[in-house]
TORKOL-4160 file (C-alpha; in steps of 0.2 Angstrom, whole numbers, padded with zeros to 4 digits, m for minus):
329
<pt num="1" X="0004" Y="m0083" Z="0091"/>
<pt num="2" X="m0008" Y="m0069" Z="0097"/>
<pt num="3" X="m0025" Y="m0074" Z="0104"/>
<pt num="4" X="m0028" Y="m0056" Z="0098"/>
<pt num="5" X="m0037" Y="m0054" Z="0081"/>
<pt num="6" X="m0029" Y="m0042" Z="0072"/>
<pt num="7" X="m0040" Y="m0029" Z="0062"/>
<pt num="8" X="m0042" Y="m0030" Z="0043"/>
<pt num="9" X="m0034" Y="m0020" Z="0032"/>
<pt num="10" X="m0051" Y="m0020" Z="0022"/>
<pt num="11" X="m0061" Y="m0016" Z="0035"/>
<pt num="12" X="m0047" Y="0001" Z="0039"/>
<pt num="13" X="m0046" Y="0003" Z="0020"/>
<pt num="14" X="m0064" Y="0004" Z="0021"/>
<pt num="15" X="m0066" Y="0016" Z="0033"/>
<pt num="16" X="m0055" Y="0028" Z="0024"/>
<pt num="17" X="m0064" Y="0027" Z="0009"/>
<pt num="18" X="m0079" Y="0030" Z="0016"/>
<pt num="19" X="m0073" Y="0045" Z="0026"/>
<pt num="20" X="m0064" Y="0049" Z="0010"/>
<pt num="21" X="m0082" Y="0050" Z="0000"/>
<pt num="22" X="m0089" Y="0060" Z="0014"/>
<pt num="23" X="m0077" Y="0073" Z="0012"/>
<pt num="24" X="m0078" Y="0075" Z="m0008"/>
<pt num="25" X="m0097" Y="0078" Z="m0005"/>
<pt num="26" X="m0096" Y="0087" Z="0008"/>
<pt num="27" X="m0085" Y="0099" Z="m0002"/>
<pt num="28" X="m0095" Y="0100" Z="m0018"/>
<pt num="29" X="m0109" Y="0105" Z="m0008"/>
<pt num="30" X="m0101" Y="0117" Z="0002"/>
<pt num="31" X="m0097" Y="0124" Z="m0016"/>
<pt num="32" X="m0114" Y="0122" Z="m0024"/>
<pt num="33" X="m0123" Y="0127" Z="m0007"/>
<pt num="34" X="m0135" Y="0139" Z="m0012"/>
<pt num="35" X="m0143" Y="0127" Z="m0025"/>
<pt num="36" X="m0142" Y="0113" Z="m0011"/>
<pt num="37" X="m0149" Y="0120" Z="0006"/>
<pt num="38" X="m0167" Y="0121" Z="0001"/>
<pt num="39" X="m0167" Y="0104" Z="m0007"/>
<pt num="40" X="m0156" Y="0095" Z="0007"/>
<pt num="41" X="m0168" Y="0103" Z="0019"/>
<pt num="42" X="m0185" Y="0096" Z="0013"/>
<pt num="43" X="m0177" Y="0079" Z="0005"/>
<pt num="44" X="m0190" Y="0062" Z="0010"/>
<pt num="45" X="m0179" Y="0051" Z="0022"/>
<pt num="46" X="m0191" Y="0037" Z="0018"/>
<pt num="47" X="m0185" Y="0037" Z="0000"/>
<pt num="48" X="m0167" Y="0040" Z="0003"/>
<pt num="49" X="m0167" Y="0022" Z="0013"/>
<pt num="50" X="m0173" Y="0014" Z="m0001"/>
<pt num="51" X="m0161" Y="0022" Z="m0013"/>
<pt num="52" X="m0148" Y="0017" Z="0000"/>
<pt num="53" X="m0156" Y="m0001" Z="m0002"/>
<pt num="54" X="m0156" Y="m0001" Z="m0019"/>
<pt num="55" X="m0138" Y="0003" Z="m0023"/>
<pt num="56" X="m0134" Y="m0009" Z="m0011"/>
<pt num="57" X="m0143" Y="m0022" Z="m0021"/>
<pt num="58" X="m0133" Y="m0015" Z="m0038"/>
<pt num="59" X="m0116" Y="m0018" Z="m0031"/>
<pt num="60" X="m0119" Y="m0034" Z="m0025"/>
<pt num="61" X="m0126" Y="m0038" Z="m0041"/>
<pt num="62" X="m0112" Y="m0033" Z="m0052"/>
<pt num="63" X="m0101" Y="m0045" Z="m0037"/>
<pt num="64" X="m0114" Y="m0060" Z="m0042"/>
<pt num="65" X="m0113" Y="m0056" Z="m0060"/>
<pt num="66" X="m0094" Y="m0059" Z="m0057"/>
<pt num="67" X="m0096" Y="m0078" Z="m0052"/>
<pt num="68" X="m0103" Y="m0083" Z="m0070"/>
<pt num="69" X="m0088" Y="m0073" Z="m0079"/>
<pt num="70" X="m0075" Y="m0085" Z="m0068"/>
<pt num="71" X="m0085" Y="m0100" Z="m0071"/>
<pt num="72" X="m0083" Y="m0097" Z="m0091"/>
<pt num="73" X="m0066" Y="m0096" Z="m0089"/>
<pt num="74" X="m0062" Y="m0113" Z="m0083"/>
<pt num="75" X="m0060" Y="m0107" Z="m0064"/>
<pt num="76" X="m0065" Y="m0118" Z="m0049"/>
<pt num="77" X="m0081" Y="m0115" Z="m0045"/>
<pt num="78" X="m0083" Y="m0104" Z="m0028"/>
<pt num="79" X="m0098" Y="m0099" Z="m0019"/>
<pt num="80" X="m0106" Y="m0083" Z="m0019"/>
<pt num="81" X="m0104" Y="m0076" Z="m0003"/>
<pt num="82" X="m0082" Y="m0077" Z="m0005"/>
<pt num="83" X="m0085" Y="m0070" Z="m0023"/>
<pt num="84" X="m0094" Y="m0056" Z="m0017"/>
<pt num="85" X="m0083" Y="m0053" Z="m0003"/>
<pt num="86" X="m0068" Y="m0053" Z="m0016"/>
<pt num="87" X="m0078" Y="m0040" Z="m0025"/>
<pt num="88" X="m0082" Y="m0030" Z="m0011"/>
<pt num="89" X="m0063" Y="m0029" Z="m0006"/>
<pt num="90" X="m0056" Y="m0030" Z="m0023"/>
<pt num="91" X="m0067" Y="m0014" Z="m0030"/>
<pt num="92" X="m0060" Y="m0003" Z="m0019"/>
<pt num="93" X="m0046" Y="m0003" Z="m0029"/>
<pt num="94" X="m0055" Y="0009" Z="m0040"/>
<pt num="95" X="m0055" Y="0023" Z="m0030"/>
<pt num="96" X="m0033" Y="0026" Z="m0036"/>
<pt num="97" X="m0027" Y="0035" Z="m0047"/>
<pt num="98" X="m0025" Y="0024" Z="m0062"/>
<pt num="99" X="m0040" Y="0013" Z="m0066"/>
<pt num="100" X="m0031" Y="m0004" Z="m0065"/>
<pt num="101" X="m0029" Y="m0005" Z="m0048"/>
<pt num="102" X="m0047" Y="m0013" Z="m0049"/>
<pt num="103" X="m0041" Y="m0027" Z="m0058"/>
<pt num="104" X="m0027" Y="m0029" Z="m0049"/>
<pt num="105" X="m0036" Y="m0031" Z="m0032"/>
<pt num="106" X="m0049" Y="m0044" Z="m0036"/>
<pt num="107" X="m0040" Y="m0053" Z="m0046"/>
<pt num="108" X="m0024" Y="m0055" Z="m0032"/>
<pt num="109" X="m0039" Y="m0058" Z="m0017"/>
<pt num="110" X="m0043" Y="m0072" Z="m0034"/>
<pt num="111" X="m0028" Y="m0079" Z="m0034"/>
<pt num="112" X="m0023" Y="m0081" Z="m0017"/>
<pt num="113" X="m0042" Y="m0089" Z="m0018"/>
<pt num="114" X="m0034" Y="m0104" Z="m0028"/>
<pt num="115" X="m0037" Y="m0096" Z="m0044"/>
<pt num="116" X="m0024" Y="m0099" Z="m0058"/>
<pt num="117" X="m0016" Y="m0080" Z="m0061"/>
<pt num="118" X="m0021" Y="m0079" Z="m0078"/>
<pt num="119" X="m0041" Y="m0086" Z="m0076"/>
<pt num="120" X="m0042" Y="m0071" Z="m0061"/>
<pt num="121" X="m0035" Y="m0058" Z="m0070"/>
<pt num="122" X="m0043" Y="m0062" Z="m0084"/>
<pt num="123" X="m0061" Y="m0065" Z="m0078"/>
<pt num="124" X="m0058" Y="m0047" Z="m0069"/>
<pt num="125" X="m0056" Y="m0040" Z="m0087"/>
<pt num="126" X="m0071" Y="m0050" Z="m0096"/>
<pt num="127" X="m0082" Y="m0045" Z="m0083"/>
<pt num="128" X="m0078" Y="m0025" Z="m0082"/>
<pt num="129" X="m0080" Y="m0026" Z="m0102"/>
<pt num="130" X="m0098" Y="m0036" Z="m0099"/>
<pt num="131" X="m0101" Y="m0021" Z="m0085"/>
<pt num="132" X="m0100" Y="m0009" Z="m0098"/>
<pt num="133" X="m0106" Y="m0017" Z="m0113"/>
<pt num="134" X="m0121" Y="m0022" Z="m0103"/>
<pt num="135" X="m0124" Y="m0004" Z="m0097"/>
<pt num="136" X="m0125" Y="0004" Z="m0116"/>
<pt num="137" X="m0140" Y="m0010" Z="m0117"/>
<pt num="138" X="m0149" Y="m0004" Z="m0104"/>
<pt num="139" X="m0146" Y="0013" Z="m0110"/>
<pt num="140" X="m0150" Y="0010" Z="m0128"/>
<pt num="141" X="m0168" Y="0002" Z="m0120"/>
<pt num="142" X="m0171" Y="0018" Z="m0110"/>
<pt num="143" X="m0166" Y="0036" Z="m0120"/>
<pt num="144" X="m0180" Y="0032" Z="m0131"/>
<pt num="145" X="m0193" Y="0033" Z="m0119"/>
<pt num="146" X="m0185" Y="0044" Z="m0108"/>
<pt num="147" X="m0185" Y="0060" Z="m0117"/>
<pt num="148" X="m0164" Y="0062" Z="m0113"/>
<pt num="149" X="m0158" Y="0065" Z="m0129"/>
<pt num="150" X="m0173" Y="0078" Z="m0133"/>
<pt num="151" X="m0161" Y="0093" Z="m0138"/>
<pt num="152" X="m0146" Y="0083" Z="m0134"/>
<pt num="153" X="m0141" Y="0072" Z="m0149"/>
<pt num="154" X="m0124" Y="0069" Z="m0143"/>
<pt num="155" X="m0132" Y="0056" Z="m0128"/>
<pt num="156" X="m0135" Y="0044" Z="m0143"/>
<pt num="157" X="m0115" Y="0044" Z="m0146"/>
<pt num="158" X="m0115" Y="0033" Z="m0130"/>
<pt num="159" X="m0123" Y="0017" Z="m0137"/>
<pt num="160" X="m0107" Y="0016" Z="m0149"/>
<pt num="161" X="m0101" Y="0006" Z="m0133"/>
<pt num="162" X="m0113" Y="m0008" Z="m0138"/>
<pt num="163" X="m0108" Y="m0013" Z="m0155"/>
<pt num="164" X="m0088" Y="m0008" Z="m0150"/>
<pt num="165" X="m0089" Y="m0020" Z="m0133"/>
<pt num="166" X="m0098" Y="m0032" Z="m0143"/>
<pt num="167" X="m0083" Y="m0034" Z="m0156"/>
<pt num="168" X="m0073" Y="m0035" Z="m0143"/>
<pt num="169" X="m0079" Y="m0047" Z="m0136"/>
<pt num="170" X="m0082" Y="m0060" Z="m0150"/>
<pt num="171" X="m0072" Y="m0075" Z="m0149"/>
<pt num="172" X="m0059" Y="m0072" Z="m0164"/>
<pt num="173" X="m0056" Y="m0054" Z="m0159"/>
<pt num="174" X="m0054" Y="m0060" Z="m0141"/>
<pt num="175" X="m0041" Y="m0075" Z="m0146"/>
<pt num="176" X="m0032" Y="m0064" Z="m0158"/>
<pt num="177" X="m0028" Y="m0053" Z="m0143"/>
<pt num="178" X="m0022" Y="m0066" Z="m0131"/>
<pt num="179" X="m0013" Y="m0074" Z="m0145"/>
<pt num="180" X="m0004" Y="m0055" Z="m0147"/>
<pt num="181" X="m0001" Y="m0055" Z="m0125"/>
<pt num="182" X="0007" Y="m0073" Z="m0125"/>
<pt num="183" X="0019" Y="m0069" Z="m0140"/>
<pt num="184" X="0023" Y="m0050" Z="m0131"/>
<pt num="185" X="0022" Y="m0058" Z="m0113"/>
<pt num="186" X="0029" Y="m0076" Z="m0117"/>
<pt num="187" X="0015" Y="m0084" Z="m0106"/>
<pt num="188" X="0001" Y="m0098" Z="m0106"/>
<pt num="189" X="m0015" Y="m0095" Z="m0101"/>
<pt num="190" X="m0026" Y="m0105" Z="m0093"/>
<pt num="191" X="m0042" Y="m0103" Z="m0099"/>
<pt num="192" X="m0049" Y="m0103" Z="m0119"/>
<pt num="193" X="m0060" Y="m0087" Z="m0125"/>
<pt num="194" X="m0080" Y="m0092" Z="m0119"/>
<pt num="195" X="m0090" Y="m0094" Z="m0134"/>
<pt num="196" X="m0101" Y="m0077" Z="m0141"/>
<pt num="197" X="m0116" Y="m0087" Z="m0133"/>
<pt num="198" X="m0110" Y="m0086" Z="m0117"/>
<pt num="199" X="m0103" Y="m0071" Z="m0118"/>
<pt num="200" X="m0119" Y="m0061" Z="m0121"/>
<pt num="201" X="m0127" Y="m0073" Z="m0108"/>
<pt num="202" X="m0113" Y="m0065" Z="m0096"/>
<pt num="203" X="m0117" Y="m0047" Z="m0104"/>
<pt num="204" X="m0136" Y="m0050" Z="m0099"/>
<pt num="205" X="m0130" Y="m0055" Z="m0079"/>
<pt num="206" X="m0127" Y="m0037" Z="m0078"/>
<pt num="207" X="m0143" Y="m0031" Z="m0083"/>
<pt num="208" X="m0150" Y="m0033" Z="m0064"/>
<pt num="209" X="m0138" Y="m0020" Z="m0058"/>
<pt num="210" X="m0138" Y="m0007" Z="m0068"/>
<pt num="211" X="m0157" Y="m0005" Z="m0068"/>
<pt num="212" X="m0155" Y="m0004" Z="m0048"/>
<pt num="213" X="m0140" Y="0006" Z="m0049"/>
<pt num="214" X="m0152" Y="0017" Z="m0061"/>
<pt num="215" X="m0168" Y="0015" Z="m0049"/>
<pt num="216" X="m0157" Y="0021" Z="m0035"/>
<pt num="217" X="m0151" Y="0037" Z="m0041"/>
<pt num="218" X="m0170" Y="0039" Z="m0048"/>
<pt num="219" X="m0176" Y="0037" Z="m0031"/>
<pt num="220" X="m0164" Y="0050" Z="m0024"/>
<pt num="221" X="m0171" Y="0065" Z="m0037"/>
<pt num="222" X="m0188" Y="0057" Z="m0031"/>
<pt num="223" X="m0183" Y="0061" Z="m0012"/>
<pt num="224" X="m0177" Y="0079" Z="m0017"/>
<pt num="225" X="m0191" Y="0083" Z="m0028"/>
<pt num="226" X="m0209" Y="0071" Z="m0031"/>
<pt num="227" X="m0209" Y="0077" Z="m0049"/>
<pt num="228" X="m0191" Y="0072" Z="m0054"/>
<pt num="229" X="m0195" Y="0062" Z="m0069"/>
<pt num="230" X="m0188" Y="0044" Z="m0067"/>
<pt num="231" X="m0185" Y="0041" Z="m0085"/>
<pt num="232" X="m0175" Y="0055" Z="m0088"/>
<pt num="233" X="m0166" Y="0052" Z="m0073"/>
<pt num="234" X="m0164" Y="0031" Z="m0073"/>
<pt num="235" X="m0157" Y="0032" Z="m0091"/>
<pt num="236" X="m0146" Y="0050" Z="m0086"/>
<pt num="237" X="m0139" Y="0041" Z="m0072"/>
<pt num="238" X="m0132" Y="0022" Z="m0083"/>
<pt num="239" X="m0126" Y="0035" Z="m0096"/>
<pt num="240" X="m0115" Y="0046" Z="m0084"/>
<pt num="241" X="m0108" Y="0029" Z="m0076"/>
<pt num="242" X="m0103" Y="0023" Z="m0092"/>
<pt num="243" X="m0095" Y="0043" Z="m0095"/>
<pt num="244" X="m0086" Y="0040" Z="m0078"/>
<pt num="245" X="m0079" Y="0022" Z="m0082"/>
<pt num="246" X="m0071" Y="0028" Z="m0100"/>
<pt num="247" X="m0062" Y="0042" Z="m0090"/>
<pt num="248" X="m0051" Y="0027" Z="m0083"/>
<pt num="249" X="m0039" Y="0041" Z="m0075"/>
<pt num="250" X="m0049" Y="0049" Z="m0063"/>
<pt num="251" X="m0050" Y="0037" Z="m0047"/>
<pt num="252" X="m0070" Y="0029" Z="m0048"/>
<pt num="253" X="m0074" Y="0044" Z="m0061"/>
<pt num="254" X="m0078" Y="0055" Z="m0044"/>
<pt num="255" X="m0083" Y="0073" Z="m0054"/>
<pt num="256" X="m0082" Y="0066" Z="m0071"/>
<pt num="257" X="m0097" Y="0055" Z="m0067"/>
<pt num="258" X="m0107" Y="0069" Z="m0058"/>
<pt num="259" X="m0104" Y="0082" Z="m0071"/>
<pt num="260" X="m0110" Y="0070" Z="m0084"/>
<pt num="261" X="m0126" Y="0068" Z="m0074"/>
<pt num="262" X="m0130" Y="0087" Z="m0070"/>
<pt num="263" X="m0126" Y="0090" Z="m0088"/>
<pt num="264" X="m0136" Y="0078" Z="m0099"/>
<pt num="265" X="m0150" Y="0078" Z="m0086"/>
<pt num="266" X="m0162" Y="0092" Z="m0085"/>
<pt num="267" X="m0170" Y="0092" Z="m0067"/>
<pt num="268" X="m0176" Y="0111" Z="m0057"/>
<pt num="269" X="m0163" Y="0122" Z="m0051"/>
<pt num="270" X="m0152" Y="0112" Z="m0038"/>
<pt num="271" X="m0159" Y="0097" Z="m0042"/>
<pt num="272" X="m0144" Y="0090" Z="m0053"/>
<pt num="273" X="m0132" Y="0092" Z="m0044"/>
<pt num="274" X="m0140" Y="0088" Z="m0027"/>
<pt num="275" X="m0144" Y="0072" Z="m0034"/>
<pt num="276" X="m0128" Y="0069" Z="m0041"/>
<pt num="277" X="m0119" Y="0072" Z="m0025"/>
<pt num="278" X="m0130" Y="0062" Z="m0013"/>
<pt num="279" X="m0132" Y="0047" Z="m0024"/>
<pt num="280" X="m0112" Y="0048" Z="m0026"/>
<pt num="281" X="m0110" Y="0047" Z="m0005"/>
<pt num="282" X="m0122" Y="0032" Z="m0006"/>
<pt num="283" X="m0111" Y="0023" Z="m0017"/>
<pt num="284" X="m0096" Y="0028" Z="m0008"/>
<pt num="285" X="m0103" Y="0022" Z="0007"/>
<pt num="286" X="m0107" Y="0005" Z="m0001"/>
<pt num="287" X="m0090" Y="0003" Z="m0007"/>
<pt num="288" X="m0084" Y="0007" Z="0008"/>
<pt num="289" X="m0095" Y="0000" Z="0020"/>
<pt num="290" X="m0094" Y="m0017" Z="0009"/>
<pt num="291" X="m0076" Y="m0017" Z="0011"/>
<pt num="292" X="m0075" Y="m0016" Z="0027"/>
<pt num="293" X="m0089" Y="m0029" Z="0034"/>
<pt num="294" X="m0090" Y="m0041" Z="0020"/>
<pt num="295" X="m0073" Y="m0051" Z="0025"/>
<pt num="296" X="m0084" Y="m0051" Z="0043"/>
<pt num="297" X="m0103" Y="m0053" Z="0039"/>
<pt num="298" X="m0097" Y="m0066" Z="0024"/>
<pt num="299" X="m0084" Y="m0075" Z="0034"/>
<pt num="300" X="m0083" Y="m0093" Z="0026"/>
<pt num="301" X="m0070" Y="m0104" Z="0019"/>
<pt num="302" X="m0064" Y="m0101" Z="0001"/>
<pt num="303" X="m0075" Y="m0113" Z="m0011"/>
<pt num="304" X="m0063" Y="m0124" Z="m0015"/>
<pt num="305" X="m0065" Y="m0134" Z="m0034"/>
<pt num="306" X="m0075" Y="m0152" Z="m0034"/>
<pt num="307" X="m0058" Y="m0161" Z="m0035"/>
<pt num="308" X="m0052" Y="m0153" Z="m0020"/>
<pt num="309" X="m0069" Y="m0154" Z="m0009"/>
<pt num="310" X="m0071" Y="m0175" Z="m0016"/>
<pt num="311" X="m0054" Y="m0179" Z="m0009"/>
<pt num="312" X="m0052" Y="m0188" Z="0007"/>
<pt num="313" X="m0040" Y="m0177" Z="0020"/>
<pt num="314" X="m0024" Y="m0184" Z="0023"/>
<pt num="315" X="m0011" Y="m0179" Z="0034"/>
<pt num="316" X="m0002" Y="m0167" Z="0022"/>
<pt num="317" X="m0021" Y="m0159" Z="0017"/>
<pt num="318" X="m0023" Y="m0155" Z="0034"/>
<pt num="319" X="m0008" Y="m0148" Z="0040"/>
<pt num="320" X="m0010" Y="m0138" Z="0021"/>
<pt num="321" X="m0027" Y="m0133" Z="0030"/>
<pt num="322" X="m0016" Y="m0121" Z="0044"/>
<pt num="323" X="m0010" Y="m0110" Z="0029"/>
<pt num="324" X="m0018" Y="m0095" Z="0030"/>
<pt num="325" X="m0035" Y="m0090" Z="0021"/>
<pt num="326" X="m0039" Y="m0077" Z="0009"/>
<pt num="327" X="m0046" Y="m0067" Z="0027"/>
<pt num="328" X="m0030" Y="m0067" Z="0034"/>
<pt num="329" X="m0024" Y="m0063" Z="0020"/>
């Protein structure tokens, strides 16, 4: 064997997005240049940082709030920093064509984890449908003291997501489906429908990140202009994500999301889109940036389950132990 390590592929997959963002920004402001250049040019580094913190802080919630969703499902309990590096990884996925490519990579980096198949893919699923349900929640607490639906009715249409996301999710509409998906696929699952309890207490984990994901994009329309009205632009910015995440086509809602934004929010001339743009590339930089150094910054050994950690090594166990990890992987 080598003594060489080998790069990740996250790390380079990492890379690429990133460079990737940096260039759809880069274009749309090249196209929308004369409503960016005076705002770009007097924009508050200081806030920009924090903004950058802050939607930092969002996406490693929404790879916390993860952990809870596997634990409901039956799954061996892991530590946080492996589920947040499988997040990290496994996100990146949404950035192809197609929208499932998201499920698809957290749930394999799950699986080759220890999961069973079914509990991975499935906790990939509950937890996307609890991302969104739990953003209409923060949305339907913040249009009404925001002012965003003032001359815009149609911004109300959005909280439909709650009651819908919230049908969905109870237990016998949830168990009738799986029930349909084991006669169709002729499968077993490993895991039984959480109870609705549980299921809003999984909803409310999400909570955290979208009011930072909200603050941070509110914090960037601070940086370009000190009169940007943070309500407007907190509850503009959870709305258009929620826009972006129905448009399942269009890889990370990249242009669907940001026309939302300039759309429903009502900021000076430039300020929209500026916003939109700069507050995409920090995302995109998180995405990408957490891609590529969370396998390294959160290096540990898959959590194994209590079983596996209570059972004295033997020698099958630890010639087992050369296989390689979910890193390697």
């Amino acid at each position: 064997m080598s003594s060489r390590r080998k790069i990740p592929p996250s790390l380079v997959f990492g890379g690429v997005i990133g460079i990737a963002g940096l260039m759809f920004v880069g274009i749309k402001i090249n196209e929308q240049w004369t409503q960016v250049q005076d705002r770009v040019s007097n924009v508050n580094a200081g806030q920009l940082v924090v903004a950058l913190a802050l939607a930092l802080l969002g996406m490693i919630a929404i790879g916390l709030a993860w952990r809870p969703v596997l634990i409901a499902l039956g799954a061996p309990e892991v530590n946080r920093r492996t589920v947040v590096r499988w997040y990290f990884v496994g996100e990146i996925g949404k950035y192809v064509p197609g929208g499932v490519w998201t499920v698809v990579g957290r749930a394999e980096l799950a699986r080759r984890g220890g999961l069973a198949r079914s509990s991975a893919y499935g906790s990939v699923a509950l937890s996307l449908l609890c991302l969104q349900v739990g953003a209409a929640c923060v949305a339907a607490a913040a249009i009404p003291f925001s002012g965003l639906a003032d001359g815009n009715a149609k911004v109300w249409l959005i909280l439909l997501v709650v009651p819908f996301g919230l049908g969905v999710l109870h237990p016998k509409v949830a168990a009738s489906f799986l029930h349909l998906v084991r006669k169709l696929t002729k499968r077993e699952f490993t895991f039984e429908v959480p109870p609705f309890a549980t299921t809003l207490r999984l909803v409310a984990g999400y909570v955290p990140a979208w009011i930072a994901i909200g603050l941070s994009t509110a914090t960037v329309a601070r940086a370009l202009d000190p009169h940007a009205p943070v309500g407007r632009v907190f509850a503009g910015t959870v709305v258009s994500w929620i826009v972006g995440f129905i448009f399942i086509p269009t890889p990370g809602g990249i242009g669907v999301r940001e026309s939302a934004f300039t759309a429903i929010v009502a900021l000076g001339p430039g300020i929209a889109v500026t916003t939109s743009l700069v507050a995409r590339l920090m995302f995109m930089l998180v995405d990408g940036a957490g891609a590529a150094l969370a396998p390294l910054i959160l290096r540990t050994r898959v959590g194994l389950s209590v079983q596996e950690r209570s059972t004295p090594p033997t020698s099958q166990s630890a010639s087992a132990s050369a296989e390689p990890t979910v890193d390697e992987l």
